[in-house]
C-alpha positions in Angstrom: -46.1 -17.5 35.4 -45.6 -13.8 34.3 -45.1 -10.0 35.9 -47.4 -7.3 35.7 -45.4 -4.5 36.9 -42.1 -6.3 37.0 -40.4 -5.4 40.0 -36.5 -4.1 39.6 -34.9 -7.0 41.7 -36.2 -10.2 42.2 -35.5 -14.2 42.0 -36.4 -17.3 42.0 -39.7 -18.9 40.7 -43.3 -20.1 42.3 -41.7 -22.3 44.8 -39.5 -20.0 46.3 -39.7 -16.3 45.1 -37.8 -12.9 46.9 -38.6 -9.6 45.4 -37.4 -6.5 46.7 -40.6 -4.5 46.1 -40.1 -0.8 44.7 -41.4 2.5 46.6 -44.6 3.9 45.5 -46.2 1.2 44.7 -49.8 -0.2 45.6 -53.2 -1.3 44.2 -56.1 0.7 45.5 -59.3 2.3 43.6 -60.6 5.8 44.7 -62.4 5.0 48.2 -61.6 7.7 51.3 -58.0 8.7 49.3 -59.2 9.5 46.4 -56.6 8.4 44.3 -56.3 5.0 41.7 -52.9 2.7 42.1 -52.5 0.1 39.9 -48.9 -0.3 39.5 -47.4 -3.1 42.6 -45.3 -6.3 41.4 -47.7 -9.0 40.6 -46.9 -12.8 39.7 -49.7 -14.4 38.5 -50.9 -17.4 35.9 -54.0 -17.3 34.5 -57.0 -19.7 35.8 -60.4 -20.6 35.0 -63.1 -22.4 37.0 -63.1 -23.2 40.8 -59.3 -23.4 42.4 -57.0 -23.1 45.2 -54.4 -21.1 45.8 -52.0 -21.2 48.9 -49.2 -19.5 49.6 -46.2 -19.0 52.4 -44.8 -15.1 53.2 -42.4 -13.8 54.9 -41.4 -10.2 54.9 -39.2 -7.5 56.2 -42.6 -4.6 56.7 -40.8 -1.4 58.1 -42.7 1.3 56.6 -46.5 2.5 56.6 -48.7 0.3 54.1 -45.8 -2.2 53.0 -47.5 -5.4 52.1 -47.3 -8.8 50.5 -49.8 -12.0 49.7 -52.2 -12.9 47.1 -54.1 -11.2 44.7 -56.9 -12.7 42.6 -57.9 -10.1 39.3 -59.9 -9.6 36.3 -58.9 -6.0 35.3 -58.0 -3.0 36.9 -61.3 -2.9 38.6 -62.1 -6.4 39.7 -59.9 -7.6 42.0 -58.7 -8.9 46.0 -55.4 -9.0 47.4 -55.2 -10.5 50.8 -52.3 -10.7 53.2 -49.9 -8.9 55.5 -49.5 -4.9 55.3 -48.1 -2.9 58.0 -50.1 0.0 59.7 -49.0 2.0 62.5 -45.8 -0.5 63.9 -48.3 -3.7 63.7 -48.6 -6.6 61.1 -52.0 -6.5 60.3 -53.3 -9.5 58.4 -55.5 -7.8 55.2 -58.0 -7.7 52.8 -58.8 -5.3 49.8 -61.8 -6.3 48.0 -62.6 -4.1 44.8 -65.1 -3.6 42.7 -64.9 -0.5 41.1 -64.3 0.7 44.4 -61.8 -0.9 46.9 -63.3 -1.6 50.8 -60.2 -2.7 53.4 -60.8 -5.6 56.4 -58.0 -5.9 58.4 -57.0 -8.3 61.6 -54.1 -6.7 63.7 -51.5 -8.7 65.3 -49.5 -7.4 67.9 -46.9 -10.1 67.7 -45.5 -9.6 64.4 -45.4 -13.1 63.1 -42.1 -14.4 61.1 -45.0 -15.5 58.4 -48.2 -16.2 57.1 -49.6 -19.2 55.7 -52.3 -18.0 53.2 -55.2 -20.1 51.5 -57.6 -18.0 49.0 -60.4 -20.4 47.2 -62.6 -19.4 44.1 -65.4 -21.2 44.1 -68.4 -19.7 41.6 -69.3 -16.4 42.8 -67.6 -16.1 45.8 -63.8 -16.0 47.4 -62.8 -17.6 50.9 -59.5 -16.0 52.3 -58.4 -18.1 54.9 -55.0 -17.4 57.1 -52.7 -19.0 59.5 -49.1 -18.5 61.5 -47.9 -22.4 61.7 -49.4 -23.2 58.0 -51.7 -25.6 60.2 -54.6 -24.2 61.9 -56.7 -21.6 59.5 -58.8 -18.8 60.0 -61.4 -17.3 58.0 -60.7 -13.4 57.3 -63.1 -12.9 54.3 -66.1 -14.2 52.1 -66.4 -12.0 49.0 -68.4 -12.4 45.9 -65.8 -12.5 42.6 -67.5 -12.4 39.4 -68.3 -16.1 38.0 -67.3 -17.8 35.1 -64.3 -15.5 34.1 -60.7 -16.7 33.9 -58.6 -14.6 36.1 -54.9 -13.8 37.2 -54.1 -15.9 40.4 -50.6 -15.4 42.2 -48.1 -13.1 44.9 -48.2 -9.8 45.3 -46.7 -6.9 46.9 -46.5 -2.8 47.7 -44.8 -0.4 49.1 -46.6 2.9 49.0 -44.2 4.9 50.7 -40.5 6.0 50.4 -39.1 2.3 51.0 -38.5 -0.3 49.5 -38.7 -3.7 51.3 -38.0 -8.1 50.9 -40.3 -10.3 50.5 -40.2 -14.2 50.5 -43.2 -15.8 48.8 -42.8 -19.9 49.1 -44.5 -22.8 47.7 -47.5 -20.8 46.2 -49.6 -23.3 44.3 -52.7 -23.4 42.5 -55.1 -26.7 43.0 -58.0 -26.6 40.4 -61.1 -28.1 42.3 -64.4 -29.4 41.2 
């Protein structure tokens, strides 16, 4: 596994991982703000064909937009990042789908959860984002189209957009290739 945007202070590896994730930080393209952000820590490995991905989070969210979970990417334009980010005092569970232009889903959860078990599958043209808080019992959050036939950069993710930074702790993410 490797770092885009190598966060200042981190450890550990795919099983357990904590990374204290930098201010002003986030991924987003252009929709309702405006702006382009393209610069949040991301651990990733490349993948090709159909997979699973899976993933455990817990996080310290204190500040407006501070987030954590999966990303799947091409490039800069072509990407989803599903998990946690904090709006308003509440863990909302999340997704960003981009293409060109990012759209935002999100589920709010009133009883901020110690974590989130998170389950994102590439299958040919599509994504399933699937969610949980006992890393048991799933729900679906999103079906979005992904471009087929493309390797991409699977793994955790994290922003803080604001003026603070915070902790994450990803645990046993893992990538299952499926047929």
């Amino acid at each position: 596994m490797k770092w885009f945007n190598e966060p200042g202070k981190w450890s550990g590896n795919e099983n357990k991982l904590q990374v204290t994730v930098d201010p002003d930080t986030d991924y987003w393209r252009v929709t309702h703000y405006g702006f382009i952000r393209d610069n949040g820590p991301f651990y990733f490995r490349e993948q090709e064909g159909d997979f699973e991905a899976s993933v455990k989070i817990s996080g310290d969210y204190r500040e407006l937009f501070h987030q954590a979970g999966l990303m799947i990417r091409i490039d800069e334009k072509n990407w989803i990042k599903t998990g946690i980010e904090y709006v308003d005092g509440v863990q909302n569970v999340s997704a960003v789908v981009t293409r060109e232009m990012s759209d935002w889903s999100v589920v709010p959860r009133h009883d901020s959860p110690a974590a989130v078990w998170l389950t994102l599958l590439r299958k040919g043209d599509f994504v399933e984002i699937k969610y949980s808080f006992d890393g048991k019992q799933y729900e679906m959050l999103r079906l979005a189209y992904f471009p087929p036939g493309v390797a991409a950069q699977i793994g955790v993710v994290a922003a803080a957009p604001g003026k603070q930074q915070f902790t994450v702790v990803f645990e046993e993410f893992a990538v299952t290739r499926i047929n």
